[in-house]
C-alpha positions as CSV (number, residue, x, y, z in Angstrom):
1,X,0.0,0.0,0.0
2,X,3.0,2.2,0.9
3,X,4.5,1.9,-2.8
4,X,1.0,3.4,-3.8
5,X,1.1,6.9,-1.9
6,X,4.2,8.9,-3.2
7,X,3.2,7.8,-7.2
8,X,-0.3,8.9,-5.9
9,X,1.0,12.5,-4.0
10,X,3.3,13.4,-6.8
11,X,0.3,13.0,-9.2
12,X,-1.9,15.1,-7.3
13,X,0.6,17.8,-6.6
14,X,1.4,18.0,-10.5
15,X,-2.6,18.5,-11.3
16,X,-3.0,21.0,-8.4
17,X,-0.1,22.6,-9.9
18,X,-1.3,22.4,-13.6
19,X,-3.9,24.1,-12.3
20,X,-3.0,26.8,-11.0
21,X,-1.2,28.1,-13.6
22,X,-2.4,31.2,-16.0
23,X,-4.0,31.0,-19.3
24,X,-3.0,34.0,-21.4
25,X,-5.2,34.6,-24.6
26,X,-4.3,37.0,-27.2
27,X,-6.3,38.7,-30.1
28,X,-5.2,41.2,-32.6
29,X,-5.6,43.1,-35.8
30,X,-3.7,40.7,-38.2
31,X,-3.1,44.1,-40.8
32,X,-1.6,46.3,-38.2
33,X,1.6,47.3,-38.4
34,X,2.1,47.3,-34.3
35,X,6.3,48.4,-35.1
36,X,4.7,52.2,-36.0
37,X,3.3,52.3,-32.4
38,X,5.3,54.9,-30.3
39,X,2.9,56.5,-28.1
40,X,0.4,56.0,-25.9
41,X,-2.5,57.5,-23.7
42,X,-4.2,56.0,-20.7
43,X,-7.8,55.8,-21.0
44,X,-9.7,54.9,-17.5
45,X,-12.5,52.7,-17.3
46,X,-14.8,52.9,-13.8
47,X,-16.7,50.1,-14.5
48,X,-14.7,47.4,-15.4
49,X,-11.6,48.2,-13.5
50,X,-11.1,48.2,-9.3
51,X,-10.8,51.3,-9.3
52,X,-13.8,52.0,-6.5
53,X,-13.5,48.7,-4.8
54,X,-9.5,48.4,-4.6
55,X,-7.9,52.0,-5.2
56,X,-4.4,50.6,-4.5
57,X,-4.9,47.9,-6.4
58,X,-5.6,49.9,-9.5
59,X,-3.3,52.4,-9.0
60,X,-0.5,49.2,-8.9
61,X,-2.2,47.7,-12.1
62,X,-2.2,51.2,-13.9
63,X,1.5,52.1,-12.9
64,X,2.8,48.7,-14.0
65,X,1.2,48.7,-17.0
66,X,2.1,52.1,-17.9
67,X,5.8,50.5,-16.5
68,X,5.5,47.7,-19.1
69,X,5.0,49.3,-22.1
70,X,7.4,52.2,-21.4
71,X,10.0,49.6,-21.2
72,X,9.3,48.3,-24.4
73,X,9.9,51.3,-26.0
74,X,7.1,53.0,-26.1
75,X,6.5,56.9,-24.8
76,X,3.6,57.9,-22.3
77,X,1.8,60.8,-23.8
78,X,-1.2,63.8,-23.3
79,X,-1.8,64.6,-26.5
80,X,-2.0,63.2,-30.2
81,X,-1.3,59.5,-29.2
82,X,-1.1,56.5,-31.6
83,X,-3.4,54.1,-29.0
84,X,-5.0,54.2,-25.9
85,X,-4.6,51.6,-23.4
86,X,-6.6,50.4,-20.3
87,X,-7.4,47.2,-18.4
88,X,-10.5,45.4,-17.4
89,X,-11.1,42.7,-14.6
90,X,-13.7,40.2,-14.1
91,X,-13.3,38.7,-10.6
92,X,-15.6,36.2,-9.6
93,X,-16.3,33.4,-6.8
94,X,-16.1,30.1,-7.5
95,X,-16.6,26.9,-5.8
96,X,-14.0,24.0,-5.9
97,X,-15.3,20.7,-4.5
98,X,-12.9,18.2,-3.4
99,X,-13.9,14.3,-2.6
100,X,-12.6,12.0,0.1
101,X,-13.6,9.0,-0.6
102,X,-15.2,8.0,-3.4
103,X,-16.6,4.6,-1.2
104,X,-14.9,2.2,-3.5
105,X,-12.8,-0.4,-1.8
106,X,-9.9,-2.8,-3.0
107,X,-9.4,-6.2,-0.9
108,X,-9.2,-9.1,-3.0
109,X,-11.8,-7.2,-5.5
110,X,-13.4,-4.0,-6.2
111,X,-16.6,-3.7,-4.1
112,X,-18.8,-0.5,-2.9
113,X,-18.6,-0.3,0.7
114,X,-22.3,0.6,2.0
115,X,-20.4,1.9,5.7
116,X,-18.2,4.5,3.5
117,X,-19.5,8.0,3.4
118,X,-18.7,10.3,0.6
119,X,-16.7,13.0,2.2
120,X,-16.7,16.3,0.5
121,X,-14.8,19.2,1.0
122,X,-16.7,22.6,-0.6
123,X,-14.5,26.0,-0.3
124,X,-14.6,28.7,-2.4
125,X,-11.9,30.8,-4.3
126,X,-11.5,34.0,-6.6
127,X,-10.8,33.4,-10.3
128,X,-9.8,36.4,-11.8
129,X,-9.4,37.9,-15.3
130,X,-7.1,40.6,-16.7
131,X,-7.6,42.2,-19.7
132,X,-5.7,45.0,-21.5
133,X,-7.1,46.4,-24.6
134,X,-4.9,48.9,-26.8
135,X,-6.6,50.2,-29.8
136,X,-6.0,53.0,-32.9
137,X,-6.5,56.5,-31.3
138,X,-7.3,57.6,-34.8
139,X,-9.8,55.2,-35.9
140,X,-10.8,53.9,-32.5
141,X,-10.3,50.2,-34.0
142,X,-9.1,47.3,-31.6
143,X,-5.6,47.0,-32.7
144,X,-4.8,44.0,-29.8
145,X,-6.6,42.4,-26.5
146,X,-4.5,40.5,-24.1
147,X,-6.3,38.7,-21.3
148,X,-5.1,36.0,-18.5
149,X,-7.5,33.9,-16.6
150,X,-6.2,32.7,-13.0
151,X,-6.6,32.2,-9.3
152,X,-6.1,35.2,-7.4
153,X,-5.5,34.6,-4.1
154,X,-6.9,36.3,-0.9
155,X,-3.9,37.5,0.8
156,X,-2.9,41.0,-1.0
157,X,1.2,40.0,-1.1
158,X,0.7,37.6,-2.9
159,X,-2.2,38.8,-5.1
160,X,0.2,41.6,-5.8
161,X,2.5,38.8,-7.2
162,X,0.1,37.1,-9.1
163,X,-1.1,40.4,-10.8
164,X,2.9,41.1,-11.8
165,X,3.2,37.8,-13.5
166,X,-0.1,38.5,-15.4
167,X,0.9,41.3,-16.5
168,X,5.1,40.1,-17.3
169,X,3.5,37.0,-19.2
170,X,1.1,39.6,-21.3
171,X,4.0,42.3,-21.9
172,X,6.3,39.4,-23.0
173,X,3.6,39.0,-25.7
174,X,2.9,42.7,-26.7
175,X,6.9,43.0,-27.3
176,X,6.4,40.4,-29.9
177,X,4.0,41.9,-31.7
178,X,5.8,45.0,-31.9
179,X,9.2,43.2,-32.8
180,X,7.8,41.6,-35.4
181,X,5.8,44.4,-36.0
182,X,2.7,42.8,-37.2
């Protein structure tokens, strides 16, 4: 029975693992020339950012962002710029439910045992999403949408570290759309 467990733990740990990880989606104009792109302007959005419900937290969000795309070259302006950028967030509870025992039982045979209850565990969790749109000032087109759907957790250090990874994993992909420049 021993020999069972550590296949069995290192097997769980990998799924738990697998699943926690971010899924980052991009979309984007497939004509635009993204190498042009020097300039941008911040546009705010009330309603679909944290801005009321977690000013620090947007104001983090917002200055990395703004961080982000400064470091790849582009310049932060007031007037006249080539896109406007803002984010968008779409956190919602969720309910994970884990099972015990699934009242199956191995001895000399698979049988159900009637004396085994089905334990299940029920908790809930935040699964977040993070999107940044950038589109044409001049045409007010969608030029590229980059989202990443994850588990935030509750404690704010380390939500604060999830959010920088969202956003590193979605600036690695906005850099190579501009390198390649379409």
């Amino acid at each position: 029975m021993k020999k069972f467990i550590a296949p069995i733990a290192i097997l769980l740990a990998l799924v738990s693992f697998g699943a926690s990880k971010m899924k980052v989606h991009i979309d984007y104009d497939r004509n635009a020339d993204f190498s042009s792109i020097k300039t941008f302007k911040w546009f705010e959005t009330r309603t679909t950012s944290v801005e009321d419900s977690a000013p620090s937290m947007h104001r983090l969000m917002k200055a990395l962002i703004m961080k982000k795309l400064v470091e790849g070259g582009m310049k932060k302006v007031e007037e006249d710029p080539d896109v406007y950028v803002t984010y968008h967030t779409d956190p919602k509870e969720a309910l994970r439910m884990n099972t015990t025992n699934y009242m199956y039982h191995y001895a000399a045979g698979w049988w159900v045992s009637p004396y085994w209850g089905s334990g299940m565990d029920v908790s809930s969790y935040t699964r977040g999403t993070l999107i940044i749109d950038i589109w044409n000032a001049r045409t007010e087109e969608a030029l590229w949408r980059g989202g990443v759907l994850g588990v935030v957790p509750e404690e704010p250090q380390k939500a604060e570290k999830t959010i920088v990874k969202a956003l590193d994993k979605l600036s690695k992909e906005w850099r190579k759309m501009r390198k390649k420049g379409a």
